[in-house]
C-alpha positions as CSV (number, residue, x, y, z in Angstrom):
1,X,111.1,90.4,76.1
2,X,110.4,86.6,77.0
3,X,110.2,84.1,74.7
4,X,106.8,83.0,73.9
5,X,107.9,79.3,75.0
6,X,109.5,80.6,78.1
7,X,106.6,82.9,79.0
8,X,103.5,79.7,78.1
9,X,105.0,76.7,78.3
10,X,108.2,76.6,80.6
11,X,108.5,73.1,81.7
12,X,107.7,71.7,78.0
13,X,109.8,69.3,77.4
14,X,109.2,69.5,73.9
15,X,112.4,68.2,71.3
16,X,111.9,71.2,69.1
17,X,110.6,74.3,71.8
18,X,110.3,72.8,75.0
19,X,112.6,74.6,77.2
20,X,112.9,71.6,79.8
21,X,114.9,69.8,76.8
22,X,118.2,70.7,77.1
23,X,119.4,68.2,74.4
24,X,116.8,69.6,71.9
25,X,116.3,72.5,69.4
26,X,115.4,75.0,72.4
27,X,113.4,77.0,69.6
28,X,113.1,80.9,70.8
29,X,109.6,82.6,69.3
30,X,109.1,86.5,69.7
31,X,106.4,88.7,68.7
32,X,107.0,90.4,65.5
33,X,105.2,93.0,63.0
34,X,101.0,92.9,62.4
35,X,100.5,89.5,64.5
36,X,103.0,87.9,63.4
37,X,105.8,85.4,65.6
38,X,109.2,85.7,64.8
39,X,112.3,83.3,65.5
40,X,115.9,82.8,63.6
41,X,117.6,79.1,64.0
42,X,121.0,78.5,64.1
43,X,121.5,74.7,62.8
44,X,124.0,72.8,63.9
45,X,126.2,70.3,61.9
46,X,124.4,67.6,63.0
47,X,121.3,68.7,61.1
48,X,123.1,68.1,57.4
49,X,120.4,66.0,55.2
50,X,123.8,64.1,53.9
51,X,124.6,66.8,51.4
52,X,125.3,69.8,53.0
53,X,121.8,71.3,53.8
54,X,119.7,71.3,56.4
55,X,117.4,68.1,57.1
56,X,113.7,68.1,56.0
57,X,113.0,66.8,59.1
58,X,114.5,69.3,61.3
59,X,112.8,72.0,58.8
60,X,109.3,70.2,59.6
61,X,109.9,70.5,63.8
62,X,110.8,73.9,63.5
63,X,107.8,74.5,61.6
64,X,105.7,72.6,64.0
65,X,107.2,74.5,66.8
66,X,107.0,77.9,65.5
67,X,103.8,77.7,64.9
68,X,103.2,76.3,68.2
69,X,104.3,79.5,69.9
70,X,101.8,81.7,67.2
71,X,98.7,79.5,68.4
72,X,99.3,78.8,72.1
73,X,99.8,83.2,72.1
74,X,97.0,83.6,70.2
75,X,95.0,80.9,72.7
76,X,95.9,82.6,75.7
77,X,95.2,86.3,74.2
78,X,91.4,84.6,73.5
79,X,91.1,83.1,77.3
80,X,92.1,79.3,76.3
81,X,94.0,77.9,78.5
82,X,94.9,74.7,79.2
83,X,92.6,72.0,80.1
84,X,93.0,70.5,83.3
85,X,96.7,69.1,84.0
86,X,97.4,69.7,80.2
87,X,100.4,71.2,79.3
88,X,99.5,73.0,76.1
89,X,96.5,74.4,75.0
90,X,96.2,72.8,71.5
91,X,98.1,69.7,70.1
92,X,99.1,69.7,66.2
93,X,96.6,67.8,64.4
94,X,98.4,67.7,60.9
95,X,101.2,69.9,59.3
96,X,101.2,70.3,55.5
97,X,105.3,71.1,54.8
98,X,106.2,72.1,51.3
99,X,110.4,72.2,50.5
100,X,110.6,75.3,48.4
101,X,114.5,75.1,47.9
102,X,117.4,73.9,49.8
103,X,117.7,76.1,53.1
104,X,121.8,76.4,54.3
105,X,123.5,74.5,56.9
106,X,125.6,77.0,58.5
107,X,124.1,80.0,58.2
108,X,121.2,81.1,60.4
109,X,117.4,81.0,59.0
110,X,113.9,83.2,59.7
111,X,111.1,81.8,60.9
112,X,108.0,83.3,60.6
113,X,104.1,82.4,61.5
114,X,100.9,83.9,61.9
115,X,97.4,82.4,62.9
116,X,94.7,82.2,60.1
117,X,91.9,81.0,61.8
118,X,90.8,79.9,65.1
119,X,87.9,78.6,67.4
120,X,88.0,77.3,71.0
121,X,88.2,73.8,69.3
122,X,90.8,74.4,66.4
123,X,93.7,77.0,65.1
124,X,94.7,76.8,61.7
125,X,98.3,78.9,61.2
126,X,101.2,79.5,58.4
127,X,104.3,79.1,59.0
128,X,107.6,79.6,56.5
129,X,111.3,79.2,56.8
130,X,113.1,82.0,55.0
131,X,116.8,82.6,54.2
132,X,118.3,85.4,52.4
133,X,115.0,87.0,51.4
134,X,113.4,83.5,50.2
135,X,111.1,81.0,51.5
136,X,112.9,77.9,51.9
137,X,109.7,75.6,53.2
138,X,106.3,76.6,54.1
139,X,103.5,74.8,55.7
140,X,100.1,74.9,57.2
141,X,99.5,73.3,60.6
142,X,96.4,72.3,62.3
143,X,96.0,72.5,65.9
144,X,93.2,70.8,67.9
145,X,92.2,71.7,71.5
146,X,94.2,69.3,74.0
147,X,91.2,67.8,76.2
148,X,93.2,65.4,78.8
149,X,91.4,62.0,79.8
């Protein structure tokens, strides 16, 4: 099966999914079990917060982009496409990232989101980073319909 990102937004080039970025994260979202998207991220050393585990930041962008792939599916399951020359359907509005506990450096981490709610003008979805059976940061993200000027 395609990636999501591969499959809706090819030539996104996108730091954390964008599969045009050959220099960034190249995030890979499936579908999993009852609605939800699945992904696992390998980090790489350059991703160490200065002791050892992976950076908040880096934790944030792959939030952002998970849940990226669980709203622009669910958009295009619903009949909303892109706008006009737009490349995405929705844009994140806001992202609400809570750091649970540390999540490992060099050891592969789950990502998981679903969609909670959604209109033609906004999709609200989860979204949680999970290593060895525990949720390492968790957020809420905000997506607002992309309408091009």
């Amino acid at each position: 099966m395609d990636a999501l990102q591969d499959r809706y937004f090819p030539d996104l080039p996108c730091f954390g999914c964008g599969p045009a970025n050959e220099k960034g994260l190249r995030l890979k979202s499936y579908l999993g079990p009852n609605g939800t998207v699945v992904a696992t991220f390998m980090p790489w050393p350059e991703h160490d917060n200065g002791v050892g585990f992976l950076n908040g930041g880096i934790i944030a962008t792959l939030l952002d982009c998970h849940s990226a792939a669980a709203v622009t599916h669910t958009a295009y399951e619903r009949g909303w496409t892109p706008l006009g020359d737009a490349l995405l359907p929705y844009v994140t509005a806001g992202i609400d990232v809570h750091y649970r506990r540390p999540a490992p450096l060099r050891d592969e981490v789950s990502l998981v989101a679903g969609v909670l709610s959604g209109s033609e003008d906004a999709i609200e979805a989860e979204v949680r980073l999970e290593y060895d059976g525990k949720v390492r940061a968790e957020g809420t993200a905000l997506w607002k319909r992309w309408r091009p000027r």
